[in-house]
C-alpha positions in Angstrom: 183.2 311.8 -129.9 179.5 313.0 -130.4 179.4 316.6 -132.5 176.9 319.1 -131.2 175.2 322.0 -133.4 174.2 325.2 -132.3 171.5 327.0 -134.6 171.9 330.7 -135.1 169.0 332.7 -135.1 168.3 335.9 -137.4 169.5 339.3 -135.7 171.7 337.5 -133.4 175.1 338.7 -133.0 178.8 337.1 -133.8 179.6 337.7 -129.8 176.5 336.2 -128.2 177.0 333.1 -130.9 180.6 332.5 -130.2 179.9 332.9 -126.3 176.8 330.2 -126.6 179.0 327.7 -128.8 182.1 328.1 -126.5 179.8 327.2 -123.5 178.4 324.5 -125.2 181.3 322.9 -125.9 182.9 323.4 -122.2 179.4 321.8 -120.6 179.0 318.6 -122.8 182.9 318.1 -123.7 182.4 318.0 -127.3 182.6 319.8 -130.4 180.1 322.1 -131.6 179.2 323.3 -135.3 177.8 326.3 -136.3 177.4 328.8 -138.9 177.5 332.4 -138.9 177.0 334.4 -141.7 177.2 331.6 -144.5 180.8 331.1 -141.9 181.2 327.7 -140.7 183.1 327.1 -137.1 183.6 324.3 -134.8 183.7 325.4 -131.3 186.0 322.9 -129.3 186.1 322.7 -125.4 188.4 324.9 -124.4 188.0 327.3 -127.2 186.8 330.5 -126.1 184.5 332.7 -128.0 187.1 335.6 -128.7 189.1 332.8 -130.4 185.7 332.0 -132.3 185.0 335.6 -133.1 188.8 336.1 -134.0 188.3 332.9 -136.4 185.3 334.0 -137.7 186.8 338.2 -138.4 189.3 336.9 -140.4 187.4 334.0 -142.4 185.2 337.1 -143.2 187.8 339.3 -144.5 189.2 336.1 -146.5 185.9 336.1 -148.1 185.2 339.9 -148.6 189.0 340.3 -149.9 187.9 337.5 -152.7 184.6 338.8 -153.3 185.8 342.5 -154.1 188.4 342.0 -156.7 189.6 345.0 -159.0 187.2 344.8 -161.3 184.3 344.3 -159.2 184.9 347.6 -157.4 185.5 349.5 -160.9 182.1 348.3 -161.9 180.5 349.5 -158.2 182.3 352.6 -159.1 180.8 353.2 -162.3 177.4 352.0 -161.1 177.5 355.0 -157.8 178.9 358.0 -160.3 175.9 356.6 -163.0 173.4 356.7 -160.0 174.8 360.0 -158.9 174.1 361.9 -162.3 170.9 360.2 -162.3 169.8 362.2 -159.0 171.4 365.4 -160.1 169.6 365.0 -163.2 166.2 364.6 -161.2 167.1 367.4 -159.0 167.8 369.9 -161.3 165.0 369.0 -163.2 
């Protein structure tokens, strides 16, 4: 079975991708591939594009829950309360 790729463009959003992948895949009977976000999916016929966007919301919190471990939010902590005494130090200068 032939493999179709839809290519996102810049500023478009998750629900008009998933819709145009969905229909893709319902016209020409075949998968489609596409990527948003750095997200791969494969849009199969049949799928629809709240299954898509579903897929695609909870590979993104997958990825976000790995990115922001512990320590990486202790040190984005640390960095805000430095930059915050750095603007009430310019302030009250």
């Amino acid at each position: 079975m032939r493999e179709l790729t839809y290519e996102t463009r810049p500023g478009e959003h998750i629900d008009h991708a998933c819709e145009m992948a969905a229909g893709m895949a319902l016209l020409h009977s075949a998968p489609v591939r596409f990527v948003f976000n750095d997200i791969p999916l494969v849009a199969k016929p049949g799928s629809t594009a709240g299954d898509l966007r579903a897929e695609w919301w909870r590979l993104s919190e997958e990825r976000s829950r790995a990115y922001w471990t512990p320590e990486r939010l202790a040190e984005r902590e640390a960095k805000e309360e430095a930059d915050r005494r750095t603007l009430a130090d310019h302030l009250d200068a």
